[in-house]
Legacy VTK file of the C-alpha trace (Angstrom):
# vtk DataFile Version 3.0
C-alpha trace
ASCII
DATASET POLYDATA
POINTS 370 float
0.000 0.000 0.000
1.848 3.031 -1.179
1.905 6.240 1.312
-0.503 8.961 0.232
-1.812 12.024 2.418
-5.192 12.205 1.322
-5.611 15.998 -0.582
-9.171 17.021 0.259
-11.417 16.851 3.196
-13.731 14.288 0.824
-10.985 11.905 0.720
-9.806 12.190 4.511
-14.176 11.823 5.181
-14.134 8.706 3.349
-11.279 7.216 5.648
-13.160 8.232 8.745
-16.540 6.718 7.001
-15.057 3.453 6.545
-13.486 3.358 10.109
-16.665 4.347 11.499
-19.101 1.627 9.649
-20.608 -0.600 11.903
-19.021 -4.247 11.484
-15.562 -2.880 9.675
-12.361 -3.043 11.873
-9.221 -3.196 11.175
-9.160 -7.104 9.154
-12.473 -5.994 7.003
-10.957 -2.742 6.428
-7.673 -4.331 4.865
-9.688 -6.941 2.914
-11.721 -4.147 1.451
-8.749 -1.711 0.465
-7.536 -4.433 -0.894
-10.279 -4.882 -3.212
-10.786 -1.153 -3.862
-7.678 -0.080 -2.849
-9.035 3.352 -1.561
-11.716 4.195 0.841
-12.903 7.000 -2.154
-13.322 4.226 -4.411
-15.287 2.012 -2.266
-17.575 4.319 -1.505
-17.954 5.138 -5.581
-18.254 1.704 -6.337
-22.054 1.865 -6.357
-24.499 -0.584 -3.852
-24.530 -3.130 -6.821
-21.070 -4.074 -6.859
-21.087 -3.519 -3.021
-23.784 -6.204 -2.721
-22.088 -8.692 -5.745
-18.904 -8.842 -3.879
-19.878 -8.642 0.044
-21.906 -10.245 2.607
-25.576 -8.502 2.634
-25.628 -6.823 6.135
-21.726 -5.304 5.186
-22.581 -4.219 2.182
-25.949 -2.551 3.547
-23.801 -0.617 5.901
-21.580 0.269 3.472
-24.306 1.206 0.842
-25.474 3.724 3.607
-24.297 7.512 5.357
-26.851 7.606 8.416
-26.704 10.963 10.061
-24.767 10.155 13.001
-22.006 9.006 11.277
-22.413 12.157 8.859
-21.782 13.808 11.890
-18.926 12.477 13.640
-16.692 12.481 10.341
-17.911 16.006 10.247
-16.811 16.652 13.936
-13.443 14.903 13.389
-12.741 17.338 10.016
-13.455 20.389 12.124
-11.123 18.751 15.287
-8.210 18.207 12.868
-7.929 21.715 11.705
-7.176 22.996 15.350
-3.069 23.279 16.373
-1.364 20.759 16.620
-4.372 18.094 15.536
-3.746 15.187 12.886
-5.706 12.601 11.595
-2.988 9.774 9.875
-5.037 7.488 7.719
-3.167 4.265 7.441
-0.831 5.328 3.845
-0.292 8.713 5.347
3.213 9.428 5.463
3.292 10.288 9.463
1.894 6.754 10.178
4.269 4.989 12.352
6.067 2.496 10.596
6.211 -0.272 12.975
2.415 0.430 13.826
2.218 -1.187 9.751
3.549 -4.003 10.507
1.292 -5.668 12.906
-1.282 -8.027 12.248
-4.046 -5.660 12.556
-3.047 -2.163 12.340
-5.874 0.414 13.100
-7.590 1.804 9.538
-6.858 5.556 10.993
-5.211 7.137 13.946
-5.698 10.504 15.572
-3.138 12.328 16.585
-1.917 15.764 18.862
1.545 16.826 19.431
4.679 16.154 17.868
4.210 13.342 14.919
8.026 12.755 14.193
7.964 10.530 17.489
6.067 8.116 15.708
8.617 6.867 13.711
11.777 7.036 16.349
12.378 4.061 18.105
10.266 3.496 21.062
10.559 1.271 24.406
6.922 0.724 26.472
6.986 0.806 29.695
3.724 -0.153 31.332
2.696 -1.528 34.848
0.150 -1.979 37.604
-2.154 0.720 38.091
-1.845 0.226 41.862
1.882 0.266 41.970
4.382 0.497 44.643
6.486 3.832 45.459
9.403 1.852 44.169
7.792 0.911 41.221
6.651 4.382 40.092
10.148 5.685 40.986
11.931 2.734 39.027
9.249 4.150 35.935
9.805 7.339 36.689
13.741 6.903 36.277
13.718 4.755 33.770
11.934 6.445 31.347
13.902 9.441 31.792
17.348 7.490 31.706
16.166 6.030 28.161
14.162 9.225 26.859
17.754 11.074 27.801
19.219 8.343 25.187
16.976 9.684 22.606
14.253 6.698 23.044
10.741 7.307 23.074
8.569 6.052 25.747
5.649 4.743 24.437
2.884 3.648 27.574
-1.135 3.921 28.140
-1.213 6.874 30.184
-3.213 5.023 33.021
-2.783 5.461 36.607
0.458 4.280 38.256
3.391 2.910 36.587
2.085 4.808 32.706
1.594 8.182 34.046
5.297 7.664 35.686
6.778 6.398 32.772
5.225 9.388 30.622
6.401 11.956 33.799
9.826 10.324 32.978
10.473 10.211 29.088
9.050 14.202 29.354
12.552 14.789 30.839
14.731 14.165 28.240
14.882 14.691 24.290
13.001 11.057 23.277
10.043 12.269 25.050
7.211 10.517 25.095
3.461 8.890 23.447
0.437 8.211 24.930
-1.860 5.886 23.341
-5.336 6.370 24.738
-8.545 3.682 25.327
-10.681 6.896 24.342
-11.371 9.203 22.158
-8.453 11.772 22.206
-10.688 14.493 23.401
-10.842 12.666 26.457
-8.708 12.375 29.330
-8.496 8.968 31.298
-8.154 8.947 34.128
-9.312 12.810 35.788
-5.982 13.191 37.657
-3.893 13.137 34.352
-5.369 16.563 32.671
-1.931 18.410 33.127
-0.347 15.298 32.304
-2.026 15.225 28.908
-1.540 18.358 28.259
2.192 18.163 28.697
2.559 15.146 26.552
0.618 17.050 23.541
2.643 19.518 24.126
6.095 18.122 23.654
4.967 14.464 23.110
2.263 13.215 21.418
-1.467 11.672 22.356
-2.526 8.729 19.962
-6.061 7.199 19.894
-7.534 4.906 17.190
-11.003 5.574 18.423
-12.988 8.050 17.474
-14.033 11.213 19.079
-16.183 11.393 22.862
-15.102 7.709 22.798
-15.977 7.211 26.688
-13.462 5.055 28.639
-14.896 1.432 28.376
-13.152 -1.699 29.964
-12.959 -2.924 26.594
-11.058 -0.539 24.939
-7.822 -1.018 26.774
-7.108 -4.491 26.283
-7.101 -3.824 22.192
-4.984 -0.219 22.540
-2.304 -2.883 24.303
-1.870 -3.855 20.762
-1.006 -0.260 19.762
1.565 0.223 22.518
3.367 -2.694 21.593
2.987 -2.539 17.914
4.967 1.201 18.046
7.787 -0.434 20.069
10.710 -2.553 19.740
10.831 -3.855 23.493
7.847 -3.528 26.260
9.165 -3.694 29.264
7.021 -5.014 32.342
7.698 -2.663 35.769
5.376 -4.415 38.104
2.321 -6.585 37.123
0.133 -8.940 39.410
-0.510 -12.127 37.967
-3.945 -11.093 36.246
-2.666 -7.616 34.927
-3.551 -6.365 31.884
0.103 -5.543 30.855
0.607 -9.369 30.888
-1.713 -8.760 27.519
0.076 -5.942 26.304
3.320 -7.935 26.568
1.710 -11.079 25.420
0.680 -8.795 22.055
4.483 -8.276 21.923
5.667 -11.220 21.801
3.415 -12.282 18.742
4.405 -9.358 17.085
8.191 -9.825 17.361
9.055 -7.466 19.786
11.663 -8.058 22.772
9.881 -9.005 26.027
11.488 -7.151 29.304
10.546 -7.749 32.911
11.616 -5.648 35.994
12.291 -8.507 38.972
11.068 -7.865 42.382
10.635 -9.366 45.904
9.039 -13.161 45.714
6.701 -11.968 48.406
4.889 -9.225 46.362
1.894 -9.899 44.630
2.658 -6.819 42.148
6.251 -8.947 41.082
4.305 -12.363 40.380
3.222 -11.166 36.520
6.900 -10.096 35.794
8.099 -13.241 37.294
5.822 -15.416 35.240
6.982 -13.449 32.307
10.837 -14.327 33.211
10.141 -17.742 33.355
8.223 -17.598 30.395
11.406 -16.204 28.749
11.493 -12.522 29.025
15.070 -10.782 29.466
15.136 -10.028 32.848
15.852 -6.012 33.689
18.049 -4.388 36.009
19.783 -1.394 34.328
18.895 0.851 31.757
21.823 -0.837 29.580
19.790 -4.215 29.703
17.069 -2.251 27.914
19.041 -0.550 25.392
20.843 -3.690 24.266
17.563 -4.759 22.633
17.540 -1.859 20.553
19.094 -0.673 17.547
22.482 0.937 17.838
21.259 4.308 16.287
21.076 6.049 19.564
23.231 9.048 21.698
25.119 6.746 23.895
27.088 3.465 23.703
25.602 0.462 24.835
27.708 0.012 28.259
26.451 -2.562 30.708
26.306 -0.564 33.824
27.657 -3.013 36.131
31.617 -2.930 34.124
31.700 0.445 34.843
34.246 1.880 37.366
32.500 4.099 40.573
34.748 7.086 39.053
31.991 8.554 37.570
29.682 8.162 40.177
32.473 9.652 42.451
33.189 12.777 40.230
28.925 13.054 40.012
28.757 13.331 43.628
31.276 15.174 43.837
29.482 18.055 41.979
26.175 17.679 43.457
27.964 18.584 46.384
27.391 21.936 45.529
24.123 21.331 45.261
21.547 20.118 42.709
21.841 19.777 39.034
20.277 18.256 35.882
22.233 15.659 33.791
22.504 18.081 30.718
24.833 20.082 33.197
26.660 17.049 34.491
27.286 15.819 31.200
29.153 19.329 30.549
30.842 19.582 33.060
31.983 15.973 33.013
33.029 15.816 28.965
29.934 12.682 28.875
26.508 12.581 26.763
23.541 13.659 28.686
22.061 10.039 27.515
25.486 8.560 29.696
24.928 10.814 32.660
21.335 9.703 32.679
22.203 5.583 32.928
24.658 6.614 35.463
22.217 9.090 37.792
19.336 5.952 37.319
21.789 3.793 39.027
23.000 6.301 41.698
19.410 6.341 42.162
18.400 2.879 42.977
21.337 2.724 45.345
20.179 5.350 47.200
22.563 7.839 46.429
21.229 10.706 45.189
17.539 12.020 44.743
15.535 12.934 41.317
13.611 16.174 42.121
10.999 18.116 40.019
12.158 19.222 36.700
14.888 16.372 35.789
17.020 17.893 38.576
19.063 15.359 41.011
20.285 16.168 44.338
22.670 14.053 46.708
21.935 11.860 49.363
23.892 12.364 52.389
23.129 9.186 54.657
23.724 9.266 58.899
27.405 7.972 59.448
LINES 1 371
370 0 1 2 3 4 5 6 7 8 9 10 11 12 13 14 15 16 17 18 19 20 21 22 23 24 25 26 27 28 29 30 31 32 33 34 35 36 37 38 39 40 41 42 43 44 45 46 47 48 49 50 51 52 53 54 55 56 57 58 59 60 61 62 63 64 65 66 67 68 69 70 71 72 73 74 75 76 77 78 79 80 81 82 83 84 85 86 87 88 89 90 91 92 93 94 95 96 97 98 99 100 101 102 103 104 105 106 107 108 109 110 111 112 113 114 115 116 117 118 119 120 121 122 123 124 125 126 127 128 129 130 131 132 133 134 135 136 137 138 139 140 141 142 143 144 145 146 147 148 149 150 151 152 153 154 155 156 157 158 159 160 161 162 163 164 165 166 167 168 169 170 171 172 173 174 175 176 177 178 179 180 181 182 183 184 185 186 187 188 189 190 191 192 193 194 195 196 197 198 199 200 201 202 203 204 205 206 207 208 209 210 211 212 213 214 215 216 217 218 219 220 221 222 223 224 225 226 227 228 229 230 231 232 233 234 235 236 237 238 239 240 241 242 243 244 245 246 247 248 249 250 251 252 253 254 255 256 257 258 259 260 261 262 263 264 265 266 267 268 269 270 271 272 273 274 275 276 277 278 279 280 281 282 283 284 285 286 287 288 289 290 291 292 293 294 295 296 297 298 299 300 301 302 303 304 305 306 307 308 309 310 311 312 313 314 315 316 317 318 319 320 321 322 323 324 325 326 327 328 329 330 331 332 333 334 335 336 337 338 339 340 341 342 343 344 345 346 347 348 349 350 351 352 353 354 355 356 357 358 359 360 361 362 363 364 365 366 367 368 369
C-alpha cells in the first residue's frame, strides 16, 4: 500500500466513514482496500457491486451515510484543523512504521503533538495501576534514563506505573506517546489533565477511536496492541498475575518485539506477573543498559552494561552535586559525557540510594547518617 496524504477533506471523510461503519475493523478494512484499494473508491463503487462482492448486512452498511455518522466524520474534520491536531489514515506518510507491521493495524489514527515521534524508536513501559512507590520511581527513572538516550517512551497513560513512565520520558529529548482507550478528546483517568496536556505539548497523544469515545473496559485491552505494535521492546515494571500488561506484553511477543521484565521481591503480589513473564522467557531487567541492548544501535550513547563500569563517575557526580543540585545536561558538561550517559549513570545512583531525582529532571545528593 503506497503512502498517500489524502488531498481534500472528501478523501480524509471517506477514511473516517469506513473506520466508522458498523461491522468494519481493522481485518475488514484491509480486505476491502484491498479490493478497492481506496476508501474513495469504495464508496464510488455503487451498492450493486457492493452487494455482488460482500456479505448482505456489510454491504448494507456500506451502501449507507446515516446521520450520526455524517456527523462524527464532520466533527473529526473540524477537530483536525485545530493546532497541533492530525488525523494519519493508514498510507499517510506520518503513520508509524512499525504500527504497519502488525497483524491488525488500526484503519486511521488521531493524533496531537509532535508526529516525528512516531517513527523514532520506542521502548513501552507499562505496569500496575496500583503500583508500589518503588515501582513508580523505578518508571519514573527509567523512562527518563532512556528518553535522555533519545528513546521514546511509548505507555497507556493510566494510573500508576504509565503516568510515571510518561512523567519520565518528558525529561529528556526522546520524550514521550500516549496511546489512549478513548477518544483523544478525552482524558483517562481525571488526575492526568496536566499530564495530557504536557505530553501534547512536547509528546504526542494517539487514539484509534474516534471522538467522545468514553473510557470502556474494553477498549484497553485492544490499545495494548497499539503500545506494543509502536515499540521494539515492552518492558514489564510491576504486574500482578492477572494484569492487563501481561496482555500488552503477550501482544508483543506475537508481534516480534523483545519481552522485558523488571524482577522484584518473591513476596509481592505486584512482582508475580513479571516473574511469570521471566520464566516464560522474558530478558530479565536491572539497568537501563539491559534495555538498550535490545535496541538498535542508532542512539546518543554506547551500549555500556552498567555493572563494568568503574565508581569514578559516580564519584566525580557526587562530587558536583555537592554543591548542590543539578540536571544531567549540566553534568554531562561539566563531566566531557553525553547527557544520555549521565542519565544511565544518575538511574543507578538512584536505585542505590545515592542521590535524589527532584521536580524538573534535577538530582540532588543523598547524604546518609554515618
Amino acid at each position: 500500500m503506497q503512502d498517500t496524504e489524502p488531498t481534500s477533506d472528501d478523501e480524509l471523510a471517506c477514511w473516517l466513514r469506513l473506520a466508522g461503519t458498523p461491522g468494519v475493523g481493522p481485518k475488514t478494512g484491509a480486505r476491502l482496500l484491498e479490493r478497492w484499494k481506496t476508501p474513495a473508491a469504495l464508496f464510488a463503487a455503487g451498492a450493486g457491486a457492493l452487494e455482488a462482492a460482500l456479505p448482505p448486512a456489510l454491504a448494507r452498511a456500506l451502501g449507507t451515510f446515516p446521520p450520526e455518522l455524517r456527523q462524527a466524520v464532520d466533527a473529526a474534520l473540524a477537530w483536525r484543523t485545530e493546532a497541533g491536531n492530525a488525523i494519519l489514515p493508514l498510507t499517510h506518510p506520518a503513520y508509524p512504521p512499525a504500527l504497519r507491521q502488525i497483524a491488525a493495524p488500526p484503519l486511521l489514527l488521531y493524533a496531537k503533538g509532535r508526529l516525528d515521534l512516531l517513527a523514532k524508536p520506542g521502548v513501552a513501559i507499562v505496569g500496575s495501576r496500583n503500583a508500589s512507590a518503588q515501582g513508580m520511581r523505578n518508571a519514573r527513572a527509567f523512562g527518563a534514563a532512556l528518553s535522555g538516550c533519545g528513546v521514546t517512551i511509548v505507555s497507556g497513560m493510566a494510573a500508576g506505573i504509565d503516568g510515571a513512565a510518561h512523567d519520565g520520558g518528558l525529561e529528556g529529548p526522546g520524550s514521550t506517546v500516549a496511546v489512549l482507550g478513548t477518544g483523544i478528546d478525552r482524558v483517562y483517568p481525571a488526575r492526568h489533565q496536566d499530564l495530557a496536556r504536557r505530553i501534547a505539548q512536547d509528546g504526542c497523544l494517539l487514539s484509534e477511536y474516534p471522538l467522545g469515545t468514553r473510557p470502556d473496559s474494553s477498549n484497553f485491552p485492544r490499545r495494548n496492541r497499539i503500545i506494543s505494535g509502536l515499540s521494539a521492546a515492552v518492558l514489564v515494571v510491576e504486574a500482578a498475575a492477572e494484569s492487563g500488561s501481561l496482555i500488552t506484553a503477550q501482544f508483543a511477543a506475537d508481534q516480534g518485539r523483545d519481552v522485558l521484565a523488571m524482577p522484584g521481591s518473591i513476596h509481592a503480589s505486584l512482582s508475580k506477573g513479571c516473574h511469570a513473564l521471566i520464566k516464560q522467557g522474558a530478558q530479565l531487567v536491572e539497568s537501563v543498559a539491559d534495555v538498550l541492548a535490545c535496541l538498535p544501535g542508532q542512539l546518543c550513547v554506547p551500549i555500556t552494561p552498567q555493572r563494568t563500569l568503574t565508581s569514578d563517575i559516580h564519584m566525580r557526580l557526587l562530587l558536583l552535586l555537592d554543591g548542590g543540585a543539578s540536571d544531567a545536561h549540566e553534568l554531562a558538561e561539566r563531566t566531557g559525557s553525553t547527557p544520555g550517559f549521565v542519565a544511565t549513570q544518575l538511574l543507578s545512583m538512584e536505585l542505590d540510594g545515592l542521590v535524589e531525582r527532584l521536580p524538573g529532571g534535577m538530582f540532588q545528593r543523598v547524604f546518609h547518617d554515618p
